[in-house]
C-alpha positions in Angstrom: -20.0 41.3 39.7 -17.7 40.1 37.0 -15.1 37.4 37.8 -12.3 39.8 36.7 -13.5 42.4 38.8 -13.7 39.7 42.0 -9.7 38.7 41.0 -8.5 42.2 40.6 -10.2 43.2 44.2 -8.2 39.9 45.6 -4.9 41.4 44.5 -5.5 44.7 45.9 -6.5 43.0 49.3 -3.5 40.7 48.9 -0.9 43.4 48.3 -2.8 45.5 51.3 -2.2 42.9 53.7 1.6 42.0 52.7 2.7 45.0 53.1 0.2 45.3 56.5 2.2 42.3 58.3 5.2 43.3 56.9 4.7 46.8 58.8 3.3 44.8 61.9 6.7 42.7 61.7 9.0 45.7 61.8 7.3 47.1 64.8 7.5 43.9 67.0 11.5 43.5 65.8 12.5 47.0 66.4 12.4 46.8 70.1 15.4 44.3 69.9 18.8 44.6 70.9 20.9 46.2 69.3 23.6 44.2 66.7 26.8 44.4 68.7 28.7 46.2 65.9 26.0 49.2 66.4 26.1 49.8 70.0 27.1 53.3 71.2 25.9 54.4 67.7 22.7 56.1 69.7 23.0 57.4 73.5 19.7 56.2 75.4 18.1 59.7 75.0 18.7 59.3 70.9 17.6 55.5 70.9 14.0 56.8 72.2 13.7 59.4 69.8 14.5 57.1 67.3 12.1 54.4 68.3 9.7 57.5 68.6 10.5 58.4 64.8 9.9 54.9 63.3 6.9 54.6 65.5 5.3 58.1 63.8 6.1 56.5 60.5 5.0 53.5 60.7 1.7 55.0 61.6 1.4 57.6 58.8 2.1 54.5 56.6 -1.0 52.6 58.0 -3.6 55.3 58.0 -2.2 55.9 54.4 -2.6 51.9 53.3 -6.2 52.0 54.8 -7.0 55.2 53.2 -5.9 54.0 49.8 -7.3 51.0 50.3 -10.7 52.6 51.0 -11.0 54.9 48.1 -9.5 52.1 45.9 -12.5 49.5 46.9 -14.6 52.0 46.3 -13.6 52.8 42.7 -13.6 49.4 41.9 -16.9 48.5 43.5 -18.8 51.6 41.6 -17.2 51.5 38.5 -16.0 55.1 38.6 -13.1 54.3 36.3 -15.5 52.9 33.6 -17.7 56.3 34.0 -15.1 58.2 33.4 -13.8 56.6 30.4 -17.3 56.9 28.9 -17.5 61.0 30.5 -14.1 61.8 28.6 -15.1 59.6 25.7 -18.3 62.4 25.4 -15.6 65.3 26.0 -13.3 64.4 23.0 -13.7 63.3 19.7 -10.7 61.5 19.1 -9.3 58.3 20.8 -5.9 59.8 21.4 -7.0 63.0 23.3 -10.2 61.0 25.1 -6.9 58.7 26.4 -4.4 61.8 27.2 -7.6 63.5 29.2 -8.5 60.4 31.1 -5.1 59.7 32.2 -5.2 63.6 33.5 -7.2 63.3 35.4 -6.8 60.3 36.4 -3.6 61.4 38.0 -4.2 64.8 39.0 -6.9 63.0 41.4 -4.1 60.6 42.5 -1.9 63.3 43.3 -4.5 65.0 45.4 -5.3 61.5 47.4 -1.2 61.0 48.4 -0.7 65.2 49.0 -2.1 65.2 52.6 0.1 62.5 53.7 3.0 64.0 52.1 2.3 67.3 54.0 1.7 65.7 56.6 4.9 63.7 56.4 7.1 66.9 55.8 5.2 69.6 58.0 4.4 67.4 61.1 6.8 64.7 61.1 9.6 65.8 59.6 9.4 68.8 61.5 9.2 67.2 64.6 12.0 65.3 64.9 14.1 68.5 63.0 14.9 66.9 59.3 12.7 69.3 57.4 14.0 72.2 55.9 11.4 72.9 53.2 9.3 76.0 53.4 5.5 75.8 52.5 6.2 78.1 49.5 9.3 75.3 48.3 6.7 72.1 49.2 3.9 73.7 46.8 5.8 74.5 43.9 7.8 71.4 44.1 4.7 69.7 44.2 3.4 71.5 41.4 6.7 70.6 38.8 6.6 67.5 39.8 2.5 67.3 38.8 3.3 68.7 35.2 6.9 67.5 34.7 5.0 63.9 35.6 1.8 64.8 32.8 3.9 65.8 30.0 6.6 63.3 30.1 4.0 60.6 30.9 1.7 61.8 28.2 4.3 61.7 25.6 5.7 58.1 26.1 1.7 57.0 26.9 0.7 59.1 23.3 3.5 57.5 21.5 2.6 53.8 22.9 -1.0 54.3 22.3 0.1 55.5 18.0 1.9 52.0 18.1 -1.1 49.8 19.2 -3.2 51.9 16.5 -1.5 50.9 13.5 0.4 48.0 14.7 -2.1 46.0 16.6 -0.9 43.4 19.4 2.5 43.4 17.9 3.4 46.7 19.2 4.8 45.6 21.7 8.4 45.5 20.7 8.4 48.8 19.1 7.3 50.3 22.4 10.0 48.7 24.2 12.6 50.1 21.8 10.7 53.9 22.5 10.4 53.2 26.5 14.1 52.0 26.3 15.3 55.3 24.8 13.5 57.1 27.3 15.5 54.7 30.1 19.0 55.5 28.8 18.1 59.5 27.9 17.3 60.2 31.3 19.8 58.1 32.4 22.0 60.0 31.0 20.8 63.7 31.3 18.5 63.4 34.6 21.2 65.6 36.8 21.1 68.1 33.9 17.8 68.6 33.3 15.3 67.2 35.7 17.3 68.2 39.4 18.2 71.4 38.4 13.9 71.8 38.1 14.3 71.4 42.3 17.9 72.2 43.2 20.7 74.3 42.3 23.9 72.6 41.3 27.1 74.4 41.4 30.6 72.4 40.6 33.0 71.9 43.5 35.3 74.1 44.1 38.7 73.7 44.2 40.6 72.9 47.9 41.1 69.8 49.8 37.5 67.6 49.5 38.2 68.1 45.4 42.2 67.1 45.2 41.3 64.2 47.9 38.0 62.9 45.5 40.5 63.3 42.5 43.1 61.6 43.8 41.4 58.9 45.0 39.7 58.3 41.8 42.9 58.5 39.8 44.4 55.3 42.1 41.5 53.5 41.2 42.1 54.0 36.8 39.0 57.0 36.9 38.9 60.3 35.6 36.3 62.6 37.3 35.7 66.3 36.3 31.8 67.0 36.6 32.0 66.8 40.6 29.2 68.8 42.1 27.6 70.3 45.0 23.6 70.0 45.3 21.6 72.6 47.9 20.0 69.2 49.2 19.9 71.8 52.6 16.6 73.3 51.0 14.9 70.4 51.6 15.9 68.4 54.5 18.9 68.2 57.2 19.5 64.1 55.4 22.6 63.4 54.0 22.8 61.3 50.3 25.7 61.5 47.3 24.9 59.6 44.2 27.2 59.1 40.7 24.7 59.1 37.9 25.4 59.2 33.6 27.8 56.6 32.2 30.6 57.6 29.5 31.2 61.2 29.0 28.2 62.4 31.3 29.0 60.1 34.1 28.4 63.1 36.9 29.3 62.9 40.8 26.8 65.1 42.9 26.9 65.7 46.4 24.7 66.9 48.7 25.7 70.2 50.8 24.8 68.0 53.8 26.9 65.3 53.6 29.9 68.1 53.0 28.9 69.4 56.1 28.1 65.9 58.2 31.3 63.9 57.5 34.9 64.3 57.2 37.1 64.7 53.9 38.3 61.0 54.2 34.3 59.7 54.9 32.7 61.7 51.6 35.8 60.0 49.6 34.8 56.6 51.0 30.9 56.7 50.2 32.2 58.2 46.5 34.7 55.1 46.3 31.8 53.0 46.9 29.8 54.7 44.5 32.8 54.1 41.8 32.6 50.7 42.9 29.3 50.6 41.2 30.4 52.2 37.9 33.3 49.7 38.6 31.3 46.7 38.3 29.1 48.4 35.7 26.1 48.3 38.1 24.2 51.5 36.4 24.5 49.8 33.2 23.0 46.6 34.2 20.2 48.3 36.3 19.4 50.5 32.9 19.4 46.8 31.2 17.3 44.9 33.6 14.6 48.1 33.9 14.5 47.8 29.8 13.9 44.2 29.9 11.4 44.3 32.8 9.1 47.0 30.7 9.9 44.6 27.8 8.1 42.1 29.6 5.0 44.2 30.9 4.5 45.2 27.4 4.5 42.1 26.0 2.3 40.1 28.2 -0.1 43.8 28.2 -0.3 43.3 24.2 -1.9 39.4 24.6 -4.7 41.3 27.5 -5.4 44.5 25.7 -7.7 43.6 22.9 -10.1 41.4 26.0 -13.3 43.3 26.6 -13.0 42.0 30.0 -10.7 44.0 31.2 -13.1 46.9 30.7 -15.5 45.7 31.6 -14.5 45.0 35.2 -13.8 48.2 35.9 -16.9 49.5 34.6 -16.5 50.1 31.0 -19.5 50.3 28.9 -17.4 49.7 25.9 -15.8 46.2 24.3 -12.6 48.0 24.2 -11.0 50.7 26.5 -6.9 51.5 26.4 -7.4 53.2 29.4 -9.0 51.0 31.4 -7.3 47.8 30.1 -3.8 49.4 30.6 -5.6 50.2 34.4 -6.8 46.5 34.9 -3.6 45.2 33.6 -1.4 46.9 36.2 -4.1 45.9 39.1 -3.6 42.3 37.8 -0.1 42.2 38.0 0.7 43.9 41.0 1.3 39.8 42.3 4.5 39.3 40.1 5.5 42.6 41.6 5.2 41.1 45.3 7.1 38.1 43.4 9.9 40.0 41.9 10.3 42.5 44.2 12.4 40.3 46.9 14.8 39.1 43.6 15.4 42.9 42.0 16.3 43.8 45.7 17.9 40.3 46.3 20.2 41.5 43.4 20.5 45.2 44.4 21.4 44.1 47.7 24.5 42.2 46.2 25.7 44.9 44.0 25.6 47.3 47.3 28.1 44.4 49.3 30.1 44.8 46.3 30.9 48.2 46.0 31.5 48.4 49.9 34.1 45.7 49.0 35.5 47.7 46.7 35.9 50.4 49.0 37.9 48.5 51.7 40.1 47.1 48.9 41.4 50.3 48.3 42.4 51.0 52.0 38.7 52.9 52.6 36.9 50.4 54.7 37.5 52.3 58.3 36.4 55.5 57.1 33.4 54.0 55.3 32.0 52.5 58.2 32.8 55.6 59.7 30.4 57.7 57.3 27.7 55.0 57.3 27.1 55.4 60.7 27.1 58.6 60.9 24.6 59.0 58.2 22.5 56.0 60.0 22.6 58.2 63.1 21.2 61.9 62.4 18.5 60.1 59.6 17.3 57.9 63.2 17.6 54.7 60.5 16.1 51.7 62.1 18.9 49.8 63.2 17.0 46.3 63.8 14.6 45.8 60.9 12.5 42.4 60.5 14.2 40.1 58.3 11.4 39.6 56.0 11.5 43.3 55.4 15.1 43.5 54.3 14.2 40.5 52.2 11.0 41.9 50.6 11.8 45.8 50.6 15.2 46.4 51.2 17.6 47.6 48.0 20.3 48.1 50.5 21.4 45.4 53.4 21.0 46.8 56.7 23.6 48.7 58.5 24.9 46.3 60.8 25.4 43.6 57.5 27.2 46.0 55.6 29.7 47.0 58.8 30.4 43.1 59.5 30.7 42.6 55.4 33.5 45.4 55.4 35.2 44.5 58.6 35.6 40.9 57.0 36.8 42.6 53.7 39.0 43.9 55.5 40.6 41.5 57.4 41.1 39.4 54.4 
């Protein structure tokens, strides 16, 4: 067995069994009390169906892990991946389409391994405890765009990445980066026009009390927000969610009909102050930034690994050199910076998230913030006492109870 090969099945085993104990962490810690600024949030009949709910996921999520785990080994250990590179390399007589074929199937099989669980998920669970809303008919067509939408934009970028290596060699690096970065800030800016629409209908909110209160608000605060709109998030699921996405002239507010329907005029302007707190404090930008520079980095330390036959030939490649498989090897291999950087992005997220709730109470909208979070917290059954070393390691948003006691200091101050 190659040495590679031995390394990359350590990682796999390393990443399985982090996110394992972090799983087995939550479980023991959710059984504690309650944080004192969350009691009365659930009545005892809620609280069990609650602990029920996070129970039921937790368990999906661990017959999920060990079933990846399981078909990953097994990959590995038979050098599947290096069969099919040398199946597809028979199939096609150029480099380019062997690469765009392998990759095809590649993740049409990976889509098949995760749809069970996902049905599972929305059919089963979701059902059960009443958040689903999706109709088997929605489910397979969704799942469908999301299949091809994912093949033809990934086989663009990955055929335009793969034309830099050709005729730039190890230095393509860079250029890729400028390519992948154009990519960022384009869907950046046009995701809510042209990707949701693929899922949802948008329609622009109409004019009444909600749309003079968001307006208003926003005007206090130096903004000036047209593109406000209303998202049939209902077709889905019973959750709640609101986001502000674009930057400029296509910054776009987008609510969901759910969160119209769950919380009061004064609540949806809070969460929407919060979300201008981001744009604020330039938070989209900087994310846009830091995801540029993080693929920067990827590329550049894939560029001084690609050219090593090793790489293919741990998983089974026949050949000196395989894209495919090298570009497969790579991300095994660095799936431990990921556990490293992971806490730190979120570390950071987590920061930007106090300060846009501060920004909120600032502007007189701390009450009805808290207000709206909890509600939201409430009919999603959120886990009210997660593990610390979860929040740390998974967590992009602090927990509820640390962003109540963060705005009731705000806003005492």
């Amino acid at each position: 067995m190659p040495t590679l090969l031995i390394v990359i099945i350590a990682f796999v085993l390393l990443e399985f069994a982090v996110s394992s104990v972090l799983s087995w962490l939550n479980g023991k810690w959710m059984t504690n009390p309650v944080p004192k600024v969350l009691e009365g949030l659930y009545d005892e009949d809620k609280y069990r169906k609650q602990q029920e709910y996070t129970r039921t996921n937790r368990r999906l999520g661990w017959i999920e892990r060990c079933v990846t785990l399981v078909i990953t080994l097994v990959i590995l250990l038979t050098g599947l991946l290096g069969w099919l590179d040398d199946l597809t390399a028979k199939w096609s007589h150029g480099l380019l389409i062997q690469l765009l074929i392998f990759f095809g199937i590649y993740a049409v099989v990976s889509a098949i391994i995760s749809l069970p669980f996902s049905y599972y998920d929305t059919f089963v669970i979701e059902e059960k405890f009443g958040f689903n809303k999706t109709t088997r008919k929605t489910f397979w067509l969704d799942t469908l765009k999301s299949l091809v939408l994912m093949l033809l934009l990934g086989g663009v970028l990955l055929s335009v990445v793969y034309l830099l290596y050709s005729y730039l060699g190890s230095s393509f690096w860079l250029w890729a980066t400028l390519v992948c970065a154009a990519f960022i800030i384009f869907f950046s800016l046009f995701y809510s026009n042209l990707i949701v629409p693929l899922f949802n209908k948008q329609k622009p909110l109409e004019q009444g009390e909600l749309r003079t209160a968001i307006e208003e608000a926003a005007s206090q605060m130096g903004f000036s927000i047209k593109n406000i709109y209303v998202m049939d998030g209902s077709k889905h699921s019973t959750k709640a969610n609101a986001y502000f996405t674009g930057f400029g002239m296509k910054k776009r507010v987008v609510l969901f009909d759910t969160l119209i329907e769950q919380l009061t005029t004064d609540e949806i302007v809070a969460v929407l102050t919060h979300e201008l707190g981001h744009y604020k404090h330039r938070d989209t930008i900087k994310n846009t930034i830091m995801s540029i520079v993080m693929v920067a980095v990827n590329l550049w330390v894939f560029s001084l690994l690609v050219d090593n036959p090793e790489l293919s030939h741990a998983l089974g490649g026949s050949r000196n050199h395989s894209f495919a498989l090298s570009l497969i090897a790579f991300s095994l291999l660095f799936s431990p910076i990921d556990l490293i950087l992971d806490p730190i992005i979120n570390g950071i997220s987590r920061r930007c998230e106090y300060r846009a709730d501060a920004y909120a109470a600032h502007y007189g909208h701390g009450e009805a913030l808290i207000s709206g979070l909890k509600k939201l917290s409430a009919n999603t059954l959120s886990n009210l006492t997660p593990h610390p070393a979860v929040v740390w390691m998974d967590y992009s948003h602090p927990t509820l109870a640390q962003r109540i006691e963060a705005i009731m200091s705000e806003r005492e101050e």
